[in-house]
C-alpha positions as CSV (number, residue, x, y, z in Angstrom):
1,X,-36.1,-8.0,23.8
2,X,-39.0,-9.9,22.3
3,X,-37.7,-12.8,19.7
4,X,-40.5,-13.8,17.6
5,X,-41.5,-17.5,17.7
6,X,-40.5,-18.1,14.0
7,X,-37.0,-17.2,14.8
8,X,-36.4,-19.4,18.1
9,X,-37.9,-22.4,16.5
10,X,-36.0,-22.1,13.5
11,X,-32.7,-22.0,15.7
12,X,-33.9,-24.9,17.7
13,X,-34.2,-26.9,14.3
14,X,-30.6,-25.8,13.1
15,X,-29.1,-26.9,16.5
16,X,-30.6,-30.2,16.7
17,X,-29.2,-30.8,12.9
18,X,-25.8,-30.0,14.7
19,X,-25.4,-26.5,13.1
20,X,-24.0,-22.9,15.0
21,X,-26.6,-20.2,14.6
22,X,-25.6,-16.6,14.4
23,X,-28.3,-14.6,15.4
24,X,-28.5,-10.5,14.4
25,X,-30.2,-9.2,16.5
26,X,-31.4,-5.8,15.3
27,X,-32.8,-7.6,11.9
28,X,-33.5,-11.0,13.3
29,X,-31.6,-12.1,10.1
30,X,-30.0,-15.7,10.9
31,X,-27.2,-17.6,9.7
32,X,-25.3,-20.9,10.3
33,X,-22.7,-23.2,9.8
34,X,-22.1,-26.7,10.5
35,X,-20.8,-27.5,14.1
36,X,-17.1,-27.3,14.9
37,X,-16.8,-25.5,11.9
38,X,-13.9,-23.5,12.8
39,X,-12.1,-27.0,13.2
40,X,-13.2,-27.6,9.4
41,X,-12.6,-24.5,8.5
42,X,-9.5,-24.3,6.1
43,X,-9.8,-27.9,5.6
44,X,-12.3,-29.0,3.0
45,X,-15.1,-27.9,0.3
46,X,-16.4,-25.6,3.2
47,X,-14.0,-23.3,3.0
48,X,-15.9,-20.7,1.3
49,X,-19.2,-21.0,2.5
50,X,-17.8,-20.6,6.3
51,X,-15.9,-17.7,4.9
52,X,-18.7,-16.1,3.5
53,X,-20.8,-16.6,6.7
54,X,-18.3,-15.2,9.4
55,X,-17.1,-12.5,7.1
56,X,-21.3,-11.3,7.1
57,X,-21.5,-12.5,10.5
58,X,-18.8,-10.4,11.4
59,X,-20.2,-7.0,9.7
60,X,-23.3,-7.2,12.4
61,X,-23.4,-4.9,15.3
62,X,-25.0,-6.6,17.4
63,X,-25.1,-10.7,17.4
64,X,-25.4,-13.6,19.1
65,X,-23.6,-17.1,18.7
66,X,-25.8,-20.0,19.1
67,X,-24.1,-23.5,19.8
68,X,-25.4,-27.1,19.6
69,X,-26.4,-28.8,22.9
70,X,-23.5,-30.4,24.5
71,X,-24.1,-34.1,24.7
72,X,-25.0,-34.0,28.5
73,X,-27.7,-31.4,27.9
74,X,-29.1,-34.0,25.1
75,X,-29.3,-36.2,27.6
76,X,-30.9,-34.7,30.1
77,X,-33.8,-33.9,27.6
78,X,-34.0,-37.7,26.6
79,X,-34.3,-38.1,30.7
80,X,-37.0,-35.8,31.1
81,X,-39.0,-36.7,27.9
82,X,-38.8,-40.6,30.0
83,X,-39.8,-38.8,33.1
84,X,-42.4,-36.2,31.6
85,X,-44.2,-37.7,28.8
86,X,-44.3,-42.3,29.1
87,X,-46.7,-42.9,31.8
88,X,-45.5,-44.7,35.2
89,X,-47.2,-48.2,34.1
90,X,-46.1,-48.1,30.7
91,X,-43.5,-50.7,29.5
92,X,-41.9,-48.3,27.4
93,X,-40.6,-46.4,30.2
94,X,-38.4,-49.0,32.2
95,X,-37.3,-50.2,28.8
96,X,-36.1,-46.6,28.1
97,X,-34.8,-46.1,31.3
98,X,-32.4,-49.2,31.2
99,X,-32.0,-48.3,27.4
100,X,-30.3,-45.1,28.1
101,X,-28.1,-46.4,31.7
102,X,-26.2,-48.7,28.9
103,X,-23.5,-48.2,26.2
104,X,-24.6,-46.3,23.1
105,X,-27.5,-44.1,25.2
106,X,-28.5,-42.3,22.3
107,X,-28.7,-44.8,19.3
108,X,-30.4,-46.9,22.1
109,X,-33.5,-44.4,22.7
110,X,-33.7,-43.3,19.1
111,X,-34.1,-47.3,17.9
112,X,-36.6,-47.6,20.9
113,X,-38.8,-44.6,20.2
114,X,-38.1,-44.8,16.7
115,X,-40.8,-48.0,16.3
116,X,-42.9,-46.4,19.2
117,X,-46.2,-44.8,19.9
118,X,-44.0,-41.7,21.4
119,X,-42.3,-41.0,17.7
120,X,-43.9,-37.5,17.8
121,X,-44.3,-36.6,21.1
122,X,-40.5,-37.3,21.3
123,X,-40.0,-34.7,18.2
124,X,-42.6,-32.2,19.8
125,X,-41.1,-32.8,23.2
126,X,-37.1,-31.9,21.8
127,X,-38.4,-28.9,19.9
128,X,-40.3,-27.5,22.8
129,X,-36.9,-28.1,25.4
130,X,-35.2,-26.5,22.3
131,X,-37.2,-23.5,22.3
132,X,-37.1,-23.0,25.9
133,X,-33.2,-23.6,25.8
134,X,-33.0,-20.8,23.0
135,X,-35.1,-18.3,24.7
136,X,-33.0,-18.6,28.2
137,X,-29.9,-18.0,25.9
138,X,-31.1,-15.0,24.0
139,X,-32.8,-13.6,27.3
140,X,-29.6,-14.0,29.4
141,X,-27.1,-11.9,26.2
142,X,-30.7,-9.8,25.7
143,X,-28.9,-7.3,28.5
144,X,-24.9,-7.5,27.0
């Protein structure tokens, strides 16, 4: 199946905020709730709004469940961003590198690139290995 564009970015930008994207996949309608929402669920203001979505969610024929990245896969993305995109003689790179080998990888690298030249090829960077993530998923459940 052919997903159009709009739809996998839009899932790439829900996962990166954290959220689990139900995708319907004979109307390309999407939905989502916040990650580990079933561990919320029952517990909080959420209540109904999780209800609501997974009693709709649950009315599709045909769906698929889209999960944040685990933290591993995060990382591996900041890796290859380091790898990919900072040029071999650039300062930047070591500093990243060593940045993300010590406690607190991820706060490290988001301060670093935060006051950096790379700001927006980081964001561009993430969404594109987002992308790419999302259309592996919905190619590999396109066949189930």
């Amino acid at each position: 199946m052919d997903y159009p564009q709009e739809v996998i970015s839009n899932i790439a930008q829900e996962i990166d905020m954290g959220m689990i994207c139900y995708l319907n996949t004979d109307t390309m309608e999407l939905d989502s709730v916040l990650g580990n929402s079933y561990d919320a669920y029952g517990s909080g203001d959420y209540d109904d709004m999780y209800k609501q979505v997974y009693d709709k969610v649950n009315t599709w024929e045909h769906s698929i469940c889209i999960e944040p990245l685990q933290s591993w896969e995060s990382f591996k993305i900041m890796e290859r961003f380091i790898q990919e995109v900072i040029p071999e003689n650039n300062v930047l790179k070591d500093t990243l590198d060593k940045a993300i080998s010590r406690r607190h990888p991820f706060r490290n690298f988001k301060f670093l690139i935060e006051g950096s030249s790379y700001r927006q090829d980081w964001f561009d960077f993430k969404q594109q290995q987002l992308e790419m993530h999302i259309r592996n998923l919905l190619e590999a459940n396109s066949g189930e």
